[in-house]
N, C-alpha and C positions, 0 to 999 in steps of 0.2 A: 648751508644747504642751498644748492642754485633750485632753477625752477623745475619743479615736481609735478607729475599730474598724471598717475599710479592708480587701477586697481588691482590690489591685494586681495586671496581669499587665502584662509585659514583661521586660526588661534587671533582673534582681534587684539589679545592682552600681548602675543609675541610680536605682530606686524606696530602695535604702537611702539613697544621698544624698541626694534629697529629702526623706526621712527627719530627715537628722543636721542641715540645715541648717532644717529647720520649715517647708516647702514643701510642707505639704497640699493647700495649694488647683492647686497643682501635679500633683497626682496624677492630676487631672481631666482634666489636658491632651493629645487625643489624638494628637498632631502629637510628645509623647513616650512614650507609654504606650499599649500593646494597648486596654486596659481596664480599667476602672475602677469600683467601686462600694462605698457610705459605707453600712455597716450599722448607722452612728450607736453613742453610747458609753453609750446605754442596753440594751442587748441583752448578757444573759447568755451567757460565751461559751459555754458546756456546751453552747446550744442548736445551734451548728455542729458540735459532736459530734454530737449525735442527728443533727443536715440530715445530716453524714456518711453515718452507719449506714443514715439510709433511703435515700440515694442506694446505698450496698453497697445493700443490699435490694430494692430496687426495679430494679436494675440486672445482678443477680447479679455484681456484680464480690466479690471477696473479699480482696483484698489493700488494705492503709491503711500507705502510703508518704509520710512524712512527714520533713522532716529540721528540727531547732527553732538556728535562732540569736540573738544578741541582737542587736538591733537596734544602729543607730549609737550610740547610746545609754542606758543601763540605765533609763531611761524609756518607750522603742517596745519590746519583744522582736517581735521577727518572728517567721515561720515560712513555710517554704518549701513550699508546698500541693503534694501528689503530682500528679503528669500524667496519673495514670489517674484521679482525682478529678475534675478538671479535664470529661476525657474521659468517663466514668461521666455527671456531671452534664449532658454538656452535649447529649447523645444523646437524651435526653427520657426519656419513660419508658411505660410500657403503660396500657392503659384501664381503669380504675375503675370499679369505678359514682357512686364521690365526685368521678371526675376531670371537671374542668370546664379544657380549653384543654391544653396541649402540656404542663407540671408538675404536672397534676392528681394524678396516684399517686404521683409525689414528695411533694409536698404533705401530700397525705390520710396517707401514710405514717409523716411528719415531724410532725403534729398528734397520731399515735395512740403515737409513742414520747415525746412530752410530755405527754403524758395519763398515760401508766407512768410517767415519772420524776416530775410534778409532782402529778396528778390531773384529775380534768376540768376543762375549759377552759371558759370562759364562752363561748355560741356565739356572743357579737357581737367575743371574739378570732380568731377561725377567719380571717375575710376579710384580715385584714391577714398573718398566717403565709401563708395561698395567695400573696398578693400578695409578700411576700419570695422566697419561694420560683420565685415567677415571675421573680422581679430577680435572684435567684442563677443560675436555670438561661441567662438571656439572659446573664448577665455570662460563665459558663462560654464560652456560644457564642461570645462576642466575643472572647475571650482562644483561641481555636482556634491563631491564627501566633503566642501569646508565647513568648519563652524560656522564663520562668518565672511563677508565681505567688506574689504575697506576701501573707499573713493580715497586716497592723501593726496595732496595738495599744498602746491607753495608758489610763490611767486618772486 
């Protein structure tokens, strides 16, 4: 398995087997899977903390319900994404004056707590973070009827 770094929503028992048997490209397939989206294995994961917080924040949710297992294999660990997260994200969020489109105050929010953790951002990164953030909040909405959500991960 090269580098991974996948949320999965549906059947948790069917995305870990596609997991343990290396059925990536599986994941994509919506005839088995809610939804699906490749946040690619260059993305530091700390940055979906911070997406986290600014979704709390942006959202006033305050609870982060999370439960961590390993994966089919001690090469994926997974982790089983809360339903209020899920939910939190997938609601949109209020208007900005940075907000540009239905994730804009998510976004803008997520950009100013990676400016705290890292320091300022070079403004020709900004467009590609709005544009994640736009792929997370759609992914959120599409996973609305999963059972569950899976973070996989590998390096």
């Amino acid at each position: 398995m090269g580098s991974l770094m996948d949320l999965v929503a549906g059947e948790s028992r069917e995305i870990l087997l596609a997991l343990a048997v290396d059925d990536i490209d599986g994941l994509s397939d919506p005839d088995r899977f809610t939804a699906h989206l490749s946040l690619g294995g260059g993305l530091d994961p700390t940055w979906l903390d911070l997406f986290s917080e600014a979704v709390r924040s942006v959202t006033g949710e305050t609870s982060r319900r999370t439960s961590s297992t390993r994966g089919p294999s001690s090469a994926c660990p997974a982790t089983a994404a809360s339903g209020s997260w899920s939910t939190s994200a997938r609601s949109g969020s209020r208007p900005s004056p940075r907000a540009r489109g239905p994730a804009g105050a998510l976004a803008g929010r997520w950009i100013d707590l990676l400016e705290e953790e890292l320091g300022l951002l070079p403004r020709e990164e900004k467009p590609w973070i709005r544009d994640l953030a736009a792929r997370i909040v759609h992914f959120a909405r599409s996973a609305t009827s999963a059972d569950d959500v899976i973070f996989a991960w590998s390096f």
